[in-house]
N, C-alpha and C positions, 0 to 999 in steps of 0.2 A: 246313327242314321237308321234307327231300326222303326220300318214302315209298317204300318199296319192297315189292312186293306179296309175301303172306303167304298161308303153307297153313296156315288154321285146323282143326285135329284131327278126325277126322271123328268126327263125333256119331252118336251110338244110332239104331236107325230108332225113328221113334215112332208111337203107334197111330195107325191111318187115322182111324178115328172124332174122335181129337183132334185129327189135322193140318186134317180136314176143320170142324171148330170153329174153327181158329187162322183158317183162311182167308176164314171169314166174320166176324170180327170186322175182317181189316182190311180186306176191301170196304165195308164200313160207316164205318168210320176215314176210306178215303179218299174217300169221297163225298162228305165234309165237308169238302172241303178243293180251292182253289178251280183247284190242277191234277191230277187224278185222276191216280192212280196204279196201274198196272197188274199185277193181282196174277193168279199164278199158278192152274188150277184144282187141281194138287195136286203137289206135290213128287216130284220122283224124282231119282235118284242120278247119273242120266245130266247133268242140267242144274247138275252144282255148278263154281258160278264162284269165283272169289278175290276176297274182301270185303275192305280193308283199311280202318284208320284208324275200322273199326267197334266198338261195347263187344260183348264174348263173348258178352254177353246183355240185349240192346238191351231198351229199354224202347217201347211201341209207336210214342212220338215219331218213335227212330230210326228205324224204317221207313216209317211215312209223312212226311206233311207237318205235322201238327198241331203246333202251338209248343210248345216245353218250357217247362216254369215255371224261371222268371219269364216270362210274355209280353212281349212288347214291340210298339210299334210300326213303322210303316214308320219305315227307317233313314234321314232325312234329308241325312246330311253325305256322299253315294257320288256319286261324279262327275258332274258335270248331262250330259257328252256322253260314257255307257260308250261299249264297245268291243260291235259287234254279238256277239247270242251266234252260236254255230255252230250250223248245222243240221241236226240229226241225222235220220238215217234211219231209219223208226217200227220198233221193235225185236219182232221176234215173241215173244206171249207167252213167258214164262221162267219153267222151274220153278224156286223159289227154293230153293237147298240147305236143309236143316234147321237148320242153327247162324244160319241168317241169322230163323228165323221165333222169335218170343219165346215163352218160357216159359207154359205154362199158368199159373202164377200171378202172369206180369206182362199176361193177356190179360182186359180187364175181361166179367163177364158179361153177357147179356142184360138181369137185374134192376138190373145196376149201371149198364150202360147209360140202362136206361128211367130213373134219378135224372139231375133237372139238376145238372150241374158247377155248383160255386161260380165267382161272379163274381168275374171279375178286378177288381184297382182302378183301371186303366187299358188298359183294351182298346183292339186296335185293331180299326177296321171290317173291315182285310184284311192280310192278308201279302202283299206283291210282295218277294222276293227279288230283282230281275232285275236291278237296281240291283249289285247288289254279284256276282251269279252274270257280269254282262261282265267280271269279270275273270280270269274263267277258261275252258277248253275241254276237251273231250273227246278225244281222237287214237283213232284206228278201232281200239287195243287197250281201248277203255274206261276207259285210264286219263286220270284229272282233272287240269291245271296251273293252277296260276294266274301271273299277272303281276303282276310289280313291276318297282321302278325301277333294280333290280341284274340283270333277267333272269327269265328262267319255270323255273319247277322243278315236280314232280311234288309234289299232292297225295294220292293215291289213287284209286280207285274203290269203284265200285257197281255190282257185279253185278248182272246181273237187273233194270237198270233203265234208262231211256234217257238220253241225253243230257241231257238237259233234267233230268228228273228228279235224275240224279247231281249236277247242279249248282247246284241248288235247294236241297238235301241240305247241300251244304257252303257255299253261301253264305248258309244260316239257322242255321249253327253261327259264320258271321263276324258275321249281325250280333246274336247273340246277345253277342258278346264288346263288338261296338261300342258295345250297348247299354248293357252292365255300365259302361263308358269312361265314354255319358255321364252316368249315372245318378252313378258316383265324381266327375264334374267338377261335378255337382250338389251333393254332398253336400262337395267343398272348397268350394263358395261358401256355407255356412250356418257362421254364425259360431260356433255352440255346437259343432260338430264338431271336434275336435282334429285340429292336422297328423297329428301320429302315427299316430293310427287309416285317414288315407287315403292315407297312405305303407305301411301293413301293406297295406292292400288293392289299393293300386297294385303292389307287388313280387307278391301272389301274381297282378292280372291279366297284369300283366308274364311273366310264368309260364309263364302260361297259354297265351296269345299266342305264346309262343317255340317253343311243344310242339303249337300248333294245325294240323290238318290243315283249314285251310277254303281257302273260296273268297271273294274282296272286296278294297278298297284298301287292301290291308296298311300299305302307306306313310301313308296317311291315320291308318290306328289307332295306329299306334307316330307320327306325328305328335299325333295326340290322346293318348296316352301319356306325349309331350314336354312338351304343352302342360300338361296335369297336373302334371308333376312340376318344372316352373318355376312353377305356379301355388304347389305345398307348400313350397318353397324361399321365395316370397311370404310365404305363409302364416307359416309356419317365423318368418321375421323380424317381423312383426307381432305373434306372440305371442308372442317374445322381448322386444316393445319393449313390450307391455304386462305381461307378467310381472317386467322391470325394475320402469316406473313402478309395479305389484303393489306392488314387493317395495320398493319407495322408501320407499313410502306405509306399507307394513306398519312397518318402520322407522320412520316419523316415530313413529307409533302406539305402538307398543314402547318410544321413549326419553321418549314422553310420561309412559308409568305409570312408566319408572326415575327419572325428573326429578321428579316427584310424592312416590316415594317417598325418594328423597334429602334433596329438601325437609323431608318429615316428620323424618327423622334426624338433622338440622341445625340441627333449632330448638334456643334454651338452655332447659336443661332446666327452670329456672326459670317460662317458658311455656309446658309440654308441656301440653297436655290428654290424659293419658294414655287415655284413657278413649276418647274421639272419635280419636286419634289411632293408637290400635291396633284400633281397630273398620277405619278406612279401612286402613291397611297391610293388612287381610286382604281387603280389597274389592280389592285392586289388585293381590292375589295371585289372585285369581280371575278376574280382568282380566286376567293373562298368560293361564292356563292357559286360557280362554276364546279366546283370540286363537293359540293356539300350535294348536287344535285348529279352528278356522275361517280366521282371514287365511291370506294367502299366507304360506308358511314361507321364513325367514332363511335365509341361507348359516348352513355351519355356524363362521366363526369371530365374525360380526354377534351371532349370536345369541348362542353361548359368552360373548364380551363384555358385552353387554350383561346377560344374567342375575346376571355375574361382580358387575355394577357395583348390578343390583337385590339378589341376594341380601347383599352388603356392604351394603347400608342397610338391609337389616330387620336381621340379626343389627348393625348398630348401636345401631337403634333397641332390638333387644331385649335388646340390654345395658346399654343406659342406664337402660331400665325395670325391670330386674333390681336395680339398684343404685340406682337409685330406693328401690325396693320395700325393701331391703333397710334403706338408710339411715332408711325410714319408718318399718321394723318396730321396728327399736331406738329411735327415738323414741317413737313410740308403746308401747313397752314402758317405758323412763324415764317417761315422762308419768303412764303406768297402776299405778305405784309409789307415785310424789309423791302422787299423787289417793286412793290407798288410803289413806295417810299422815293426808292432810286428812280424809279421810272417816271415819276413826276420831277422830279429835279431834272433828269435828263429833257424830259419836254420843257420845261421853263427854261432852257437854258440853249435851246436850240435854234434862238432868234437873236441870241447874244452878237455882238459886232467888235468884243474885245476878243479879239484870236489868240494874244497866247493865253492871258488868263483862265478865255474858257475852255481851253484845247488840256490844260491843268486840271480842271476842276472836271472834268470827261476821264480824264485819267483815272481820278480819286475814285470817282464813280463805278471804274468796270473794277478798283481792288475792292470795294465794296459788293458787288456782283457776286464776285467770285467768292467772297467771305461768307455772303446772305445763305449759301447754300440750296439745295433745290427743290423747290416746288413739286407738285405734279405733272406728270409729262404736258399736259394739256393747258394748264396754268401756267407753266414753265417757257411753254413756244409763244403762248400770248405775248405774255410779258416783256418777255426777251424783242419780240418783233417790235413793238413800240419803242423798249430800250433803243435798239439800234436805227430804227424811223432817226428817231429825235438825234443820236447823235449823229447818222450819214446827213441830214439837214442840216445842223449845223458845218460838218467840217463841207459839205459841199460847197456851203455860202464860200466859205474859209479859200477854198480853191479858188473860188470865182476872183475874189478879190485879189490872192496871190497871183492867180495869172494874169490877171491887170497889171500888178506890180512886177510883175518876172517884163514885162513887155518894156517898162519903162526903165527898169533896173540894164538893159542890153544898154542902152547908150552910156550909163555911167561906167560900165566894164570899160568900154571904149576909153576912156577919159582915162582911168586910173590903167588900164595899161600900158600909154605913153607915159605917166610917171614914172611909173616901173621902170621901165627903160631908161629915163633920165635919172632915177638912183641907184640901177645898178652901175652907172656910168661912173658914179663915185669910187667903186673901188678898182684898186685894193686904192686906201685912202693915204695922200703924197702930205696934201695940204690940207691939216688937221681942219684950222679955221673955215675957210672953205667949204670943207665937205660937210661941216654942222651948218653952216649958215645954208649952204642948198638945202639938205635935207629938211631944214623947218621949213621952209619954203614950198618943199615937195609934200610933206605933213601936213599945211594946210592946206593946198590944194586938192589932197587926199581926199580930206572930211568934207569939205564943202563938194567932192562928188557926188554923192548921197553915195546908196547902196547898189552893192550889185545881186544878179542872181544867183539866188542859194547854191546852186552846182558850181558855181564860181568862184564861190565867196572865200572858201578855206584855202586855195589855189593862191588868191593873188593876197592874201591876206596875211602869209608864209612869206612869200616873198621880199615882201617891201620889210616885215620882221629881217629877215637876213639881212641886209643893208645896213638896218640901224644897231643891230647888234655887232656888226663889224665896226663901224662908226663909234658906240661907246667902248669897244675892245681899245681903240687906237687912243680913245680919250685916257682911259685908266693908266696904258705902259705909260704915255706923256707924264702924266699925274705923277704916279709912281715916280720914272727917274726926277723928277725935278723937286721934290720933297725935301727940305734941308735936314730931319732929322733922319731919314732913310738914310742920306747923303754922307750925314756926320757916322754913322755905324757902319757904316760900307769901308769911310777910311779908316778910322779907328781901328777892325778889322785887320787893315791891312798893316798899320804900325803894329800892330802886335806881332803879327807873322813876321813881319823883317826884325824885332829882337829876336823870338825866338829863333829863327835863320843864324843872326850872329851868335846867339848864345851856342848853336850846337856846332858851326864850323870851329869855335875856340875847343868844345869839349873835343870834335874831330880832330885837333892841331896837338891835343897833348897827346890822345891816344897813338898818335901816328911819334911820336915822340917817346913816348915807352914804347912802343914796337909788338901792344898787346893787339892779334891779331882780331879776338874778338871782340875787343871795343873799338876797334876799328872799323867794324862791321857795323856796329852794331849804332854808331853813331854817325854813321854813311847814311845808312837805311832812315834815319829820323831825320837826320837834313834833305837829304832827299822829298821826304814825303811834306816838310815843313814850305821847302819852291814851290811843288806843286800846289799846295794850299794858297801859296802869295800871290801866285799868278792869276790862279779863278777871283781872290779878292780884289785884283788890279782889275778886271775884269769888269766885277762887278761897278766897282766904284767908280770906277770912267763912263758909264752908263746914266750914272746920277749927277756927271760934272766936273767929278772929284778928280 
C-alpha cells in the first residue's frame, strides 16, 4: 500500500461567495463531531498542499469526521495496549486548496440541514478511532505510516490538517473495512446464507483491503479475513454434506415414484384395473415433474437413469393398454354382431301366435345372449333394449291370450271337480268290476272337459292319478291270486313242506328212542321251523284258491 504523493490538477478558481458558503457548511459539519476540525477562513492559492489517497471529489465525510454509511460502531477487536499516538504540533490555520473543499452539489443546504437525518439501525453513541489511528504516525512531511508485522510503509496524507486529525481520517477508513469483516463473519454464521455469496463478498473485501490506504491492525484484518475464509471452507463442507444427504434423499424419493410405477407395469394383464391404474401413472408423472422443479436436483446421469427406467414403464404400461384396447375393440365388435344377429331373430319372432314353440325358441335366444359375450357399454344397452322390446311383446301377446284362456279354463275346473269327487267315491275299491267300469267313465268325462287353469292344473291332476292307481293296485293282487301257475307253485310249496314235516317228526321219534338228548334237540328245533314254514305256504296258497 506504499503511496506516493500526487499533484492533483489544479482546479478552476471558484466564486468567493460559494467558497465562502462551502466553508460554513463544514464548520457546522465539524462541530458535530466529537474532534473539531480546523477549517480554513478562505482558500487561497498560496496554501495548496498535496492531498493523496483522497476521492477528486470527496464527499463531505471525506473532509470531516462524520461516518460514512454504513455507520459503525467502536471497533472492538484493535489491540487492548496500542502503540502511543505522536504528538503533533498544533498546526496554524491552513487554507485548504479548492480541489480538497466539495462540490456545491455534494454540500448539503441550510433547509436540508434543518431535516433530521434518518436513524441509523445501529448507532454508535461515539466514534473513538484511537484504537486503530496507534498504528500509525505522522513524520514532520505530513505524511501518514502505518505498522505492521512486515515493517511501516507510507500510507499518505492530509494536507491542511493536523496530526491527529490525518490520522483519524485513515484509521475510520480501517475500521470501516474492519467492520464490513465483522458484519461478513456475521453473515457466514447464519445458516440461510450460502458459502458462495460470502466468498463473493470476501474476495471483493479482500480487494479492497489490498488497495486500502488506511491506518489500524492491518495484520488483525487480514487475520480476520483468514479466519473468515476457513470459516467458508467450514461452511463450504457442511453444505456439501448436507446437499449429498439432499440429494440421497431426493434419490430415494425419485426411485420411490419409478418403483410405483414399474409396479403398475408389471401387473398381469389379466388384473389391471386400467382405469385406476392409468389415472395413477399420470399422478406420478406429476409427482416427478413436481419434484424435478422443487427437491434438490440429481446429478445428471442419476437422474438420466432413472427417468430412462420411469419413462420404460409407462410407455409399458401404455402398450399393454393399447393392446388391451385393441384386443377389446375386436371383441366387442364380434360380440356387437352375434347380438344384432339375435336381436333380429328376437324381433321377427315377436308377432309369432304359437306360444309354446316361441316361448322355446326366446329361451334358445337369451343362452345365445349370454354366450355372444359383451359388446360396448353403449352398444351393449342398445341392443339389449330391443332384445327385450321384442321378446316383452311377444310374451305380452302370450299373457293376453293366456288370460283369455285362464277365464274360460275356471268353468272346466268346476266340472272336473265333481269327477273328482265321484272317483274318489270309488275307494277303497269292494267291487273290482265296478270301480273300473265307473272309472272309464269318469276318464272320459275327464278329457272331454277341456283344460283347466294352470294354478290348478297339477292339484286336480294328482288327484284323480291316486284313484286310478289304487284301482289298478286292486286289479294286479286279483290278477295275481287267480294265476294257475302262481297257484300250482304255492301248492307244490306246500306238499313239500308237509314231507319234510313227516320226514323230521320220524327222525324226532328215534332220537327220542335212543334217548340221545342232543338229537333230540336238535331235531325238535328243525320240525319246529319246518310248521312254521307250512303254515306261511297254507297261507299263501289259499290266496291263489289252492
Amino acid at each position: 500500500m506504499t503511496d506516493t504523493t500526487k499533484q492533483p490538477e489544479q482546479p478552476q478558481q471558484d466564486d468567493p461567495a460559494e467558497v465562502a458558503q462551502q466553508v460554513e457548511a463544514q464548520q457546522v459539519q465539524t462541530e458535530t463531531h466529537t474532534e473539531p476540525q480546523q477549517v480554513p477562513d478562505a482558500p487561497t492559492e498560496a496554501h495548496q498542499a498535496e492531498v493523496t489517497d483522497i476521492p477528486a471529489e470527496p464527499q463531505p465525510a471525506d473532509v470531516t469526521d462524520a461516518p460514512a454509511e454504513p455507520q459503525h460502531g467502536e471497533v472492538t477487536d484493535a489491540p487492548s495496549e496500542p502503540t502511543a499516538q505522536p504528538q503533533a504540533e498544533p498546526a496554524s490555520p491552513a487554507v485548504p486548496k479548492p480541489s480538497g473543499i466539495p462540490k456545491p452539489s455534494a454540500i448539503p443546504t441550510p433547509a436540508a440541514m434543518a431535516r433530521p437525518a434518518p436513524r441509523p439501525a445501529a448507532p454508535a453513541p461515539t466514534e473513538d478511532h484511537s484504537a486503530s489511528a496507534a498504528f500509525g504516525r505522522v513524520d514532520e512531511n505530513g505524511v501518514v505510516h502505518v505498522r505492521t508485522k512486515e515493517g511501516e510503509h507510507e500510507v499518505g496524507s492530509y494536507p491542511g490538517a493536523s496530526p491527529e486529525e490525518a490520522l483519524t481520517y485513515f484509521a475510520r477508513k480501517y475500521d470501516e473495512l474492519y467492520a464490513n469483516a465483522v458484519l461478513l463473519e456475521q453473515r457466514l454464521a447464519q445458516p440461510e446464507v450460502p458459502s458462495k455469496d460470502v466468498a463473493d463478498a470476501l474476495k471483493k473485501l479482500a480487494e479492497q483491503v489490498d488497495d486500502a490506504a488506511v491506518v489500524g491492525d492491518l495484520d488483525a484484518l487480514r487475520a480476520k479475513l483468514d479466519e473468515i475464509q476457513s470459516g467458508i471452507a467450514q461452511k463450504r463442507n457442511v453444505e456439501q454434506e448436507a446437499r449429498a444427504a439432499a440429494k440421497a434423499q431426493a434419490k430415494v424419493e425419485r426411485e420411490a415414484i419409478v418403483e410405483q410405477a414399474e409396479a403398475i407395469a408389471e401387473q398381469p394383464e389379466n388384473k389391471i384395473q386400467w382405469k385406476q391404474s392409468g389415472a395413477r401413472m399420470r399422478e406420478l408423472l406429476d409427482e416427478w415433474k413436481q419434484h424435478q422443479r422443487s427437491a434438490t436436483r440429481l446429478d445428471r446421469d442419476t437422474e438420466a437413469a432413472l427417468w430412462q427406467r420411469f419413462s420404460g414403464a409407462r410407455n409399458r404400461f401404455d402398450k399393454a393398454r393399447r393392446a388391451h384396447f385393441a384386443t377389446l375393440d375386436a371383441t366387442h365388435a364380434e360380440a356387437k354382431a352375434s347380438k344384432e344377429r339375435l336381436v333380429a331373430e328376437a324381433e321377427r319372432l315377436s308377432t309369432s301366435t304359437d306360444w309354446s314353440a316361441t316361448a322355446g325358441a326366446y329361451k334358445r335366444l337369451m343362452d345365445d345372449w349370454r354366450r355372444a359375450g359383451r359388446a360396448s357399454r353403449s352398444d351393449d344397452d342398445q341392443l339389449w333394449a330391443r332384445f327385450k322390446a321384442a321378446q316383452d311383446a311377444f310374451f305380452a301377446a302370450k299373457d293376453q291370450v293366456v288370460a283369455a284362456e285362464e277365464e274360460q279354463f275356471r268353468g272346466n275346473l268346476g266340472v272336473k271337480e265333481e269327477l273328482l269327487k265321484e272317483a274318489e267315491a270309488l275307494l277303497p275299491v269292494t267291487d273290482l268290476e265296478q270301480a273300473k267300469s265307473s272309472l272309464r267313465s269318469i276318464q272320459d268325462r275327464w278329457d272331454a272337459a277341456g283344460k283347466v287353469p294352470r294354478a290348478d292344473m297339477e292339484r286336480i291332476e294328482k288327484s284323480l292319478r291316486r284313484v286310478e292307481q289304487a284301482v289298478r293296485d286292486a286289479d294286479e293282487k286279483r290278477w295275481k291270486s287267480s294265476n294257475p301257475e302262481v297257484a300250482a307253485r304255492a301248492q307244490g310249496m306246500v306238499d313239500q313242506l308237509e314231507r319234510a314235516v313227516a320226514d323230521l317228526e320220524a327222525d324226532l321219534a328215534k332220537a327220542e328212542s335212543s334217548g340221545n338228548e342232543s338229537k333230540i334237540r336238535k331235531a325238535r328245533e328243525a320240525l319246529d321251523a319246518r310248521r312254521a314254514w307250512l303254515e306261511q305256504a297254507k297261507t299263501a296258497a289259499s290266496e291263489f284258491g289252492g
